[in-house]
C-alpha positions in Angstrom: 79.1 68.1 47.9 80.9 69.4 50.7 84.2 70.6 48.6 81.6 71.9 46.0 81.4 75.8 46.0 78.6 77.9 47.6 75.8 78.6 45.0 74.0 81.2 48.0 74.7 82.6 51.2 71.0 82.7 53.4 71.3 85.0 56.3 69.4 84.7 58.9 67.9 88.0 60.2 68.3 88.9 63.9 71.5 90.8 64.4 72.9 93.7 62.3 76.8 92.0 62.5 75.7 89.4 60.0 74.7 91.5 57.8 78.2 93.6 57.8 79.5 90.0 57.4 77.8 89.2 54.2 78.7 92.5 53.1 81.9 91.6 53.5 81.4 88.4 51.7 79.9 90.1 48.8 82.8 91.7 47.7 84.7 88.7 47.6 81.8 86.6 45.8 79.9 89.2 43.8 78.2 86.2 41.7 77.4 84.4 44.6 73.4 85.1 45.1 72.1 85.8 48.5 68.9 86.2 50.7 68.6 88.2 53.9 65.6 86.5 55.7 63.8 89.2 57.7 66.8 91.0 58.4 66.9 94.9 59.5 65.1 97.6 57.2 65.5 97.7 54.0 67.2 100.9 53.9 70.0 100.0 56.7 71.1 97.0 54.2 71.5 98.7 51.6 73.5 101.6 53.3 75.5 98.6 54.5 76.1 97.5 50.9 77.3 101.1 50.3 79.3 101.4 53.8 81.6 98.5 52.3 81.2 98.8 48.4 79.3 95.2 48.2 77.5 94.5 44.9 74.1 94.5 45.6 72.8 93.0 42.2 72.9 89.5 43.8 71.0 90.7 47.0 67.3 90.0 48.2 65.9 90.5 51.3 62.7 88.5 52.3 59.7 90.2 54.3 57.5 87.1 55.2 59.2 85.1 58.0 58.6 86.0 61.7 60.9 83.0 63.5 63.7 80.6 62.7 61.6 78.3 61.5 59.4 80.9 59.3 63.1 81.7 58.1 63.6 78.0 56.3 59.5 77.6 55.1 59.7 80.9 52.8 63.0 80.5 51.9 63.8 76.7 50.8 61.3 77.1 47.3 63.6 80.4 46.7 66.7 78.6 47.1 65.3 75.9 45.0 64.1 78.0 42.4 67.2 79.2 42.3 68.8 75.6 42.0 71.2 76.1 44.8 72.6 73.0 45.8 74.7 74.2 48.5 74.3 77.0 50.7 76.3 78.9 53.2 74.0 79.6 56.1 74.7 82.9 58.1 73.6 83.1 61.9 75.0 84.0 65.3 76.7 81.5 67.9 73.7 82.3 70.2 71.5 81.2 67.7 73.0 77.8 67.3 72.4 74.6 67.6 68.7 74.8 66.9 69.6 76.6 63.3 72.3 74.6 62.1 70.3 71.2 63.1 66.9 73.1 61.5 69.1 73.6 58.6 70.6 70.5 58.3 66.9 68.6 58.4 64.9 71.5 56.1 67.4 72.0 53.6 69.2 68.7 53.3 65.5 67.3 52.7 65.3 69.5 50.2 68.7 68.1 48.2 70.9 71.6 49.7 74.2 70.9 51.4 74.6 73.4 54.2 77.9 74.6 55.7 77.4 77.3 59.1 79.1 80.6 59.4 78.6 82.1 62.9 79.1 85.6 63.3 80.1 86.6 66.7 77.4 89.6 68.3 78.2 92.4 70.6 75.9 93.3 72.8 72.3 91.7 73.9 72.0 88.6 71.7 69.1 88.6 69.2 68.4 84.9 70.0 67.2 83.3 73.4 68.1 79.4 73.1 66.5 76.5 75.2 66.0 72.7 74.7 62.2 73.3 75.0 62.3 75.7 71.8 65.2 73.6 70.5 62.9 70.4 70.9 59.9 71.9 69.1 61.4 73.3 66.4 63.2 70.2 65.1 60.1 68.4 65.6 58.5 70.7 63.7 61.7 70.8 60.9 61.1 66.9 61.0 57.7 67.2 59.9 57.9 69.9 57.6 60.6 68.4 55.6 58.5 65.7 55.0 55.7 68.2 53.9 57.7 70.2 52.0 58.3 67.9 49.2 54.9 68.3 47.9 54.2 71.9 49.4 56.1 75.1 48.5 54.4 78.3 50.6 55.0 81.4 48.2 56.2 84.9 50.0 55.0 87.8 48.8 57.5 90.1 50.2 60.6 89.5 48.4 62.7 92.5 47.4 65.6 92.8 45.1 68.2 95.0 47.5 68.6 97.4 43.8 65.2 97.8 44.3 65.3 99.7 47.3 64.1 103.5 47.3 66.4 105.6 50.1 64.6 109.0 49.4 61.7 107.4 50.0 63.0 105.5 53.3 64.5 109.4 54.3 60.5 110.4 53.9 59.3 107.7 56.3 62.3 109.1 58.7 63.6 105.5 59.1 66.5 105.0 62.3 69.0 102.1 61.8 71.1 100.6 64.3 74.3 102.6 65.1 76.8 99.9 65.8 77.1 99.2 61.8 78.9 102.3 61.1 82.0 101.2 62.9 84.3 98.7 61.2 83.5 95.1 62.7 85.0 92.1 61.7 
């Protein structure tokens, strides 16, 4: 499974870099499905998407998680309904272990291979790491993968990146973070 290709790349939301870098990835895999879990607004994704002429047809962005862990509950029975068998996961280096190791137990329960892509931040990270929250959460991943076999929580607030309205985002006067609209790699 490991040399098999990447049916989905799952981004983790919490810094704006990672989405620039699935962008990026977009253009290279315009087939290649993938879910932004709550990332930034909707409206600075897709003007993202524009910024660097990514497909968006094959982009989703999901509304209902409000942690790391929230991230892999709402997300597995999309990835599954989707039959993804292997998935690139998209996070910071601040952000790992804990979501490589929460991936690992939560998806690979779940029958998806997982392969780590950490996208170097600027500035203040958007994750705080410690070996208390580390420590809970895989308990927590333990648990849940267990539970998860018979119990698939729905998400409601699941949006198809096409979908996305900009004059009506230009109405709500909506502010996105400036360090997108330079070039980073």
């Amino acid at each position: 499974m490991e040399s098999a290709p990447v049916d989905a790349f799952f981004v983790l939301g919490g810094s704006i870099r990672r989405e620039v870098y699935v962008a990026e990835l977009a253009k290279q895999y315009p087939e290649t499905r993938i879910l932004i879990s709550q990332g930034s607004k909707d409206p600075c994704i897709l003007l993202i998407f524009q910024k660097y002429e990514a497909p968006i047809r094959q982009v989703w962005l999901e509304k209902c998680a409000d942690s790391t862990f929230g991230n892999f509950f709402f997300n597995i029975p999309i990835l599954k309904q989707w039959g993804v068998r292997k998935v690139k996961l998209i996070t910071s280096p601040t952000h790992l272990p804990r979501a490589k190791w929460m991936a690992q137990i939560l998806l690979g329960a779940n029958g998806i291979w997982v392969d780590v892509d950490a996208v170097k931040e600027r500035g203040i990270p958007g994750n705080q790491e410690s070996w208390v929250k580390t420590g809970l959460d895989l308990t927590r991943s333990a648990i849940w993968a267990f539970l998860s076999q018979a119990i698939q929580p729905p998400c409601s607030h699941v949006t198809p990146l096409t979908d996305v309205d900009l004059k009506v985002w230009r109405k709500s006067g909506f502010q996105c973070e400036t360090q997108w609209w330079l070039k980073l790699k």
